[in-house]
Wavefront OBJ file of the C-alpha trace (Angstrom):
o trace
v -158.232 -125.858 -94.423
v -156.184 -126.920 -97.583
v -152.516 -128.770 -97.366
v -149.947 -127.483 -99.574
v -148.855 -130.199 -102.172
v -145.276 -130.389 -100.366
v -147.022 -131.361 -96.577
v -149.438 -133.689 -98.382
v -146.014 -135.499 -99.904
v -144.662 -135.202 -96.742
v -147.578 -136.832 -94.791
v -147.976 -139.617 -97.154
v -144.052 -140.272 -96.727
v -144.160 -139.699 -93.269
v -147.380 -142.123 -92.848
v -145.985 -145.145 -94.316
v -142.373 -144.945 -93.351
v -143.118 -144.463 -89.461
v -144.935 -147.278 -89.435
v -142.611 -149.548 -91.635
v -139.830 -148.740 -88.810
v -142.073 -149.576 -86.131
v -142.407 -152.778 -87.523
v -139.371 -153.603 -88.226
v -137.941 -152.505 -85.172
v -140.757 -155.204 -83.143
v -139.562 -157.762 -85.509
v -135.992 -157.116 -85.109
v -136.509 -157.232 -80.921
v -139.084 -160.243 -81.339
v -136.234 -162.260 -83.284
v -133.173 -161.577 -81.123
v -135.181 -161.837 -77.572
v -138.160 -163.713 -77.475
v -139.756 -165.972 -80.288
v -137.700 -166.263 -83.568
v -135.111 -168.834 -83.963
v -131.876 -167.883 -85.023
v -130.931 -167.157 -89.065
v -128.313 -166.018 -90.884
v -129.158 -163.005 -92.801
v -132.709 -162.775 -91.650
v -132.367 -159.402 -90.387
v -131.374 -157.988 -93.926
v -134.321 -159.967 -95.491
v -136.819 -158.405 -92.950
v -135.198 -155.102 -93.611
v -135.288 -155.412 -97.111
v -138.898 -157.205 -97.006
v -140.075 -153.751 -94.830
v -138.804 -151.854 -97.836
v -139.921 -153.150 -100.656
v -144.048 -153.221 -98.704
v -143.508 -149.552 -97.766
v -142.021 -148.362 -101.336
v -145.000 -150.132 -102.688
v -147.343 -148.890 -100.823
v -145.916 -145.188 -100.642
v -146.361 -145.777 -104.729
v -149.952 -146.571 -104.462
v -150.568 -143.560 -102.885
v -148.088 -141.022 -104.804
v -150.446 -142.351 -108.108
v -153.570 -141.926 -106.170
v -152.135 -138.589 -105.196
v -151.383 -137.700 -108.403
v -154.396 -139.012 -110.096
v -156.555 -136.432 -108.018
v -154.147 -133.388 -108.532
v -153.851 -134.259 -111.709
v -158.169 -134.387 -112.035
v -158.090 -130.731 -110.462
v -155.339 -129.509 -113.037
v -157.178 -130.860 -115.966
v -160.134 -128.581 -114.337
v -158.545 -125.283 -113.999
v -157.216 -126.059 -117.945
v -160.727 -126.439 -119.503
v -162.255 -122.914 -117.671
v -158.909 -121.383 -118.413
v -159.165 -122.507 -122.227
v -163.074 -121.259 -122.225
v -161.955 -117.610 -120.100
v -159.125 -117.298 -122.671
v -161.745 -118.057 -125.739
v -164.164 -115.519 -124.734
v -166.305 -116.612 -121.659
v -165.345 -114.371 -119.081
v -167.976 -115.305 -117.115
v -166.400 -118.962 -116.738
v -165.010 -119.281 -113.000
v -162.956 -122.384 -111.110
v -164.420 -123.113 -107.811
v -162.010 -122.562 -105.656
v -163.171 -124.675 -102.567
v -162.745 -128.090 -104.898
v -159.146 -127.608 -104.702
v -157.718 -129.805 -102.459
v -154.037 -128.324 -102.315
v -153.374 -124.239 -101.289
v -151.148 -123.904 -104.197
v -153.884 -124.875 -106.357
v -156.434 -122.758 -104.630
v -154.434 -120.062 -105.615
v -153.999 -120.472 -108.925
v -157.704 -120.886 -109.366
v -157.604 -117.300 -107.404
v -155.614 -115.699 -109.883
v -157.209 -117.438 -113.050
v -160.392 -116.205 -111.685
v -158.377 -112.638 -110.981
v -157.383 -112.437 -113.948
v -161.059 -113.109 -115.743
v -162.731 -110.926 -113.729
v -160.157 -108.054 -114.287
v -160.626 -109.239 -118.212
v -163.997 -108.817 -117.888
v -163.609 -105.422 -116.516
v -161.274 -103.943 -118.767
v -163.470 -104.853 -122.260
v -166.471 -103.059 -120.369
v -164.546 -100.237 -120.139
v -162.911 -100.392 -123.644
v -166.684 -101.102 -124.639
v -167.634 -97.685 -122.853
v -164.872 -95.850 -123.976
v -165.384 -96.604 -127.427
v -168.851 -95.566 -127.214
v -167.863 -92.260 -125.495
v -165.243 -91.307 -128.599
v -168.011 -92.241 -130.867
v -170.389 -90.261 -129.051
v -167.762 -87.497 -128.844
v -166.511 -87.612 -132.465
v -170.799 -87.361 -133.561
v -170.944 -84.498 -131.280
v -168.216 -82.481 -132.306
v -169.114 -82.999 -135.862
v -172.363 -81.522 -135.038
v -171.368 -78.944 -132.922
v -168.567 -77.915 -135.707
v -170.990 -78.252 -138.768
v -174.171 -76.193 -137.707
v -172.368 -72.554 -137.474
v -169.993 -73.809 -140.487
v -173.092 -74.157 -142.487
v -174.747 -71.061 -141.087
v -172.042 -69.401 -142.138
v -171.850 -70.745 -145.694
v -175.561 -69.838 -145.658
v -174.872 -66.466 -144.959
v -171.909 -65.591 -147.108
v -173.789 -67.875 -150.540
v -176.725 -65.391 -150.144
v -174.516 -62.513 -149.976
v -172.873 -63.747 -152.738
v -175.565 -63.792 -154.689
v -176.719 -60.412 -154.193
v -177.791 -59.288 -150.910
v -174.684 -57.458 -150.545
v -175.902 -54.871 -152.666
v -179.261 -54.585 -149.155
v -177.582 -52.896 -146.389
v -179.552 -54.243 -143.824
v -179.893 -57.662 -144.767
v -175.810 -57.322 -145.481
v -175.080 -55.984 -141.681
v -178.089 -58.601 -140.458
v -176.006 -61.520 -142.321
v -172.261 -60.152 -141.447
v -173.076 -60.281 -137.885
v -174.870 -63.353 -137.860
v -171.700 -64.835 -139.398
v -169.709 -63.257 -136.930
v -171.470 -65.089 -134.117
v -171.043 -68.480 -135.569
v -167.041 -67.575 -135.949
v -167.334 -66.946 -132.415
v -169.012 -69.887 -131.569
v -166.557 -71.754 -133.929
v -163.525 -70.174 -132.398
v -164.820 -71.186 -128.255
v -165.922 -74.891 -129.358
v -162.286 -74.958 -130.604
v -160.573 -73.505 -127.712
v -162.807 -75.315 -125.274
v -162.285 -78.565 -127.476
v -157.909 -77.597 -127.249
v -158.502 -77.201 -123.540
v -160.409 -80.715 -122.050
v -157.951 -82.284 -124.523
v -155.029 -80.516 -122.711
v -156.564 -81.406 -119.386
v -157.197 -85.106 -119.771
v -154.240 -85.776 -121.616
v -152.243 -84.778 -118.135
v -150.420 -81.763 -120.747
v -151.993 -79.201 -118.578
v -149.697 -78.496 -115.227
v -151.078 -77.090 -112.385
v -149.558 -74.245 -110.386
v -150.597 -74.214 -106.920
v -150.446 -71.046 -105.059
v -151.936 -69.274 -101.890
v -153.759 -65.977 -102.623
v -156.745 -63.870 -100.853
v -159.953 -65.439 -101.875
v -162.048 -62.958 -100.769
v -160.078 -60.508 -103.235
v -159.880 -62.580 -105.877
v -163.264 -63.814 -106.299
v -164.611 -60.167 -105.762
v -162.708 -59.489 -108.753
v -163.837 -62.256 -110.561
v -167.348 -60.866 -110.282
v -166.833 -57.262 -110.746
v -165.509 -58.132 -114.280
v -168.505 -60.264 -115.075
v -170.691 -57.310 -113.574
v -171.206 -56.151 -117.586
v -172.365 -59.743 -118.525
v -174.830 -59.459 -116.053
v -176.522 -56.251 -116.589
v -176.982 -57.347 -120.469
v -179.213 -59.971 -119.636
v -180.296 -58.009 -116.808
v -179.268 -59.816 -113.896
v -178.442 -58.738 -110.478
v -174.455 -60.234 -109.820
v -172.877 -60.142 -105.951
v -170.275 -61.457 -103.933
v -171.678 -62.856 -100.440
v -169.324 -63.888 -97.518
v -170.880 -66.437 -95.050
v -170.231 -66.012 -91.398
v -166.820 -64.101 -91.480
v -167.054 -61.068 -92.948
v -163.880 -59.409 -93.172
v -159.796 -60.517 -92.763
v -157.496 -62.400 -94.825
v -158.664 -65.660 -96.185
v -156.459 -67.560 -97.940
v -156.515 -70.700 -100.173
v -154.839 -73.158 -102.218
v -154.814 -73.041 -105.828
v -154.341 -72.396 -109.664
v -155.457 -68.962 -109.910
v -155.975 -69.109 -113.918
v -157.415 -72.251 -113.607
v -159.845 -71.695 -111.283
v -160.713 -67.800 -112.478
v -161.834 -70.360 -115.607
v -163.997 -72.558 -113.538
v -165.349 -69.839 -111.860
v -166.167 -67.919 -114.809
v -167.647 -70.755 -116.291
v -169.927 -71.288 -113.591
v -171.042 -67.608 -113.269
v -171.771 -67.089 -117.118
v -173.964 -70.517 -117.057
v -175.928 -69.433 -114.046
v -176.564 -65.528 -116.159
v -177.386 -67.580 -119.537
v -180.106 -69.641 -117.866
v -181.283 -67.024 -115.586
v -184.333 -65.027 -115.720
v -184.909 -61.064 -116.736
v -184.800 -59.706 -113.081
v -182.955 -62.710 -111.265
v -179.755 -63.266 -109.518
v -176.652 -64.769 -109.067
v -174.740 -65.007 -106.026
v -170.802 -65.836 -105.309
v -170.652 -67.129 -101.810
v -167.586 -67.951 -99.825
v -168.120 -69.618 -96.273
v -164.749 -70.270 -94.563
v -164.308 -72.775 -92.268
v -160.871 -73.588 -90.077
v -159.457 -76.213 -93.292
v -161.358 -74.968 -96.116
v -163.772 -72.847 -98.086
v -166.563 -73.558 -99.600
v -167.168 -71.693 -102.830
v -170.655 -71.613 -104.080
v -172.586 -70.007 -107.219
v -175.767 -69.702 -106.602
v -178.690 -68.617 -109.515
v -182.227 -68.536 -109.663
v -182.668 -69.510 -113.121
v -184.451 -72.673 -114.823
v -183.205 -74.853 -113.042
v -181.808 -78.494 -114.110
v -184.278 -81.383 -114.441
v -183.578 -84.430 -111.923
v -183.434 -86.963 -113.976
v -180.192 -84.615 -115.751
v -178.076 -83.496 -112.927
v -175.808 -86.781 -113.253
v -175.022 -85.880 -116.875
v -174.481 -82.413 -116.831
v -170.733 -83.000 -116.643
v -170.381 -84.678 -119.413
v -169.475 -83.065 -122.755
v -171.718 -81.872 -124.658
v -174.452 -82.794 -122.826
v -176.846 -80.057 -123.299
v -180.159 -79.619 -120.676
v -182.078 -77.649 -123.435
v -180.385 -78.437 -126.443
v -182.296 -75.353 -128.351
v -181.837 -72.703 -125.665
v -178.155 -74.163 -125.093
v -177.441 -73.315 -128.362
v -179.001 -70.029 -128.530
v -177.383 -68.398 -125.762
v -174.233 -69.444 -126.747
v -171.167 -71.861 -125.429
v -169.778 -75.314 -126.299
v -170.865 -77.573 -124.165
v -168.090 -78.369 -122.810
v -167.735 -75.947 -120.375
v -169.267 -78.166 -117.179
v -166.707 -80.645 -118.378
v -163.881 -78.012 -118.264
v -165.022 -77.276 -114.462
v -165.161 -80.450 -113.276
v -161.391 -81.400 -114.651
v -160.493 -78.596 -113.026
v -161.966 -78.605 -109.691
v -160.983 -82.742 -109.707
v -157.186 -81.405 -109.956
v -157.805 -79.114 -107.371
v -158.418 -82.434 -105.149
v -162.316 -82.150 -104.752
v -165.547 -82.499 -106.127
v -168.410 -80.184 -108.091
v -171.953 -80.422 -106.117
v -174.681 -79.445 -107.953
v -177.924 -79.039 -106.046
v -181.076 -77.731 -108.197
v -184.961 -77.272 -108.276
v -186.603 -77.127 -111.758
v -188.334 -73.645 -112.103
v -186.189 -72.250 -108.828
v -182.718 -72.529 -109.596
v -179.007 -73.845 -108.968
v -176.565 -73.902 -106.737
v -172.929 -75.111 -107.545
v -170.303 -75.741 -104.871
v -166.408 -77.196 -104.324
v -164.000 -76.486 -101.665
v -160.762 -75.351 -101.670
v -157.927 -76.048 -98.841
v -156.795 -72.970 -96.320
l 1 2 3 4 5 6 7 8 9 10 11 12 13 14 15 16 17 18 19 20 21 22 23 24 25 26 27 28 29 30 31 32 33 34 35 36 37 38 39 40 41 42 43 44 45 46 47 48 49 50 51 52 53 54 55 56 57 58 59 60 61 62 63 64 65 66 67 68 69 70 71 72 73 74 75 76 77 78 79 80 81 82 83 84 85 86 87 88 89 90 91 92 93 94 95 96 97 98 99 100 101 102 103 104 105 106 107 108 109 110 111 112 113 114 115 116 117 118 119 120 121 122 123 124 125 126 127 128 129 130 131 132 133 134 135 136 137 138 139 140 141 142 143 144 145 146 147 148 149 150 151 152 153 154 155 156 157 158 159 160 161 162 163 164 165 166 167 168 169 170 171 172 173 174 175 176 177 178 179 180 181 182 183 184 185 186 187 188 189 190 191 192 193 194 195 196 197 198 199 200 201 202 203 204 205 206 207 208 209 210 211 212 213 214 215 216 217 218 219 220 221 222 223 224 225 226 227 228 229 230 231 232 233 234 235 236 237 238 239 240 241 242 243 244 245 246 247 248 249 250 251 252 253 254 255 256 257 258 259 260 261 262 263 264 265 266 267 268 269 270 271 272 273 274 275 276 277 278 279 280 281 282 283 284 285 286 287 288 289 290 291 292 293 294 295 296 297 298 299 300 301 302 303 304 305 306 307 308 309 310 311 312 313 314 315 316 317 318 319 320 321 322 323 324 325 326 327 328 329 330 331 332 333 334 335 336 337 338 339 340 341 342 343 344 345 346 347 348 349 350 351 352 353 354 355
């Protein structure tokens, strides 16, 4: 149990000056009734004698006071000067200090390395994510730029003049614009989301209309790569269910979610929308029984550009960022993306939304 500095003054006071009365209080009583003889002025002199021993003494132990305050201050101003040069890992001991008000300054100096400490990680990490992010993008950005240079310097040079190559190399071209035109979009839109510039507009709406919707217009997608798209209720089958949330938004999560699960889907399989009400929420899950994700994967697959398959990413399509997009999204919504997945079996992604 540490003093504070102002009891510890106040003890040291208190401990010589209580005594120094005592005494001269016996003295006084011992020289008027009992054994002193009589003397003019003796009383002052024993008074001021009494003094001058206690104001002595109380100054012995002030400096001895000081002198060990003083010892802990000059130790909390050495690991401060090494935190403040660099070693973050420099801490006071705490349980040295004799006084609370020391105690918690050494708290707070070792607060304040710790949240040091902390915050450079995180710079560290963040500057490895932009220059992560600013390699990826140039990638991403420069293979359909110079596909499409490709393309248009050998139809420059004469295979304009062969239809079929011509038409073979014009649509090619037109791919990578496309490609070039949803890497930028998808690139304006995460920026929009993490910079906060993106407002949400909650609303409640009929989720089992609007998700039916949702996959009736994908239904085309579908039956080009020849998979079987539906819209499954769980439990309740019929009624009004309603939920909170961006509509726009979350048609773009969605979507995202459903065009993954058809790109890395096989010839024959299928993707399911489910919706499974319970009395506070519903849980919204797209099921597939594609590829699969790898274990060692599924706690990266929200980052951006983080590609699974980097070669069959690519040639299907996308930015990579559209995980990233749904997980922003669904985060605003005030929840969390599951992913659950068996290599070879398929996927299953799932959030909740409030009733």
């Amino acid at each position: 149990m540490t003093d504070s500095i102002q009891q510890h003054v106040r003890r040291i006071t208190a401990g010589l000056l209580v005594p120094a009365a005592l005494v001269v209080a016996v003295l006084l009583l011992l020289h008027y009734f009992l054994l002193l003889p009589p003397s003019p002025g003796a009383e002052i002199w024993l008074i001021i004698g009494a003094a001058a021993a206690t104001l002595i003494a109380l100054y012995l132990r002030i400096l001895r006071f000081t002198d060990r305050m003083s010892a802990q201050m000059n130790r909390m101003t050495v690991a401060a000067r090494e935190i403040s040069r660099g070693d973050l890992d420099r801490r006071i001991d705490s349980s040295e200090m004799q006084f609370g008000e020391l105690r918690e300054l050494a708290d707070a100096i070792n607060a304040m390395a710790m949240r040091a400490r902390i915050d450079i990680a995180e710079m560290k990490r963040l500057e490895r994510v932009r220059s992560e992010f600013l390699g990826n993008v140039s990638h991403e950005l420069r293979t359909p730029i110079f596909s499409v240079q490709g393309y248009l310097e050998t139809l420059i040079d004469g295979a304009v003049e062969d239809p079929e190559v011509r038409d073979d190399f014009l649509h090619k071209t037109h791919q990578n614009v496309l490609r070039l035109h949803t890497l930028l979009t998808d690139l304006i839109e995460i920026s929009r989301i993490e910079s906060g510039e993106m407002k949400m507009s909650f609303r409640y709406f009929n989720a089992v209309d609007y998700f039916k919707a949702i996959t009736d217009e994908l239904q085309p997608t579908a039956e080009i790569a020849q998979v079987t798209l539906e819209f499954q209720m769980i439990g309740r089958k019929n009624g009004n269910i309603s939920v909170l949330g961006d509509r726009d938004r979350l048609k773009q999560a969605i979507v995202n979610l459903v065009e993954n699960a058809i790109k890395y889907n096989h010839p024959g399989g299928t993707v399911t929308v489910e919706l499974e009400p319970h009395e506070n929420e519903v849980i919204v899950r797209v099921r597939d029984t594609g590829i699969g994700i790898p274990t060692e994967d599924l706690g990266r697959i929200f980052e951006r550009f983080y590609r699974v398959n980097k070669d069959r990413s690519r040639s299907v399509g996308g930015s990579g960022l559209g995980l990233a997009i749904v997980k922003h999204i669904i985060e605003a919504h005030g929840t969390s993306v599951k992913v659950e997945s068996i290599l070879g079996q398929g996927t299953t992604f799932s959030f909740t939304l409030k009733r």
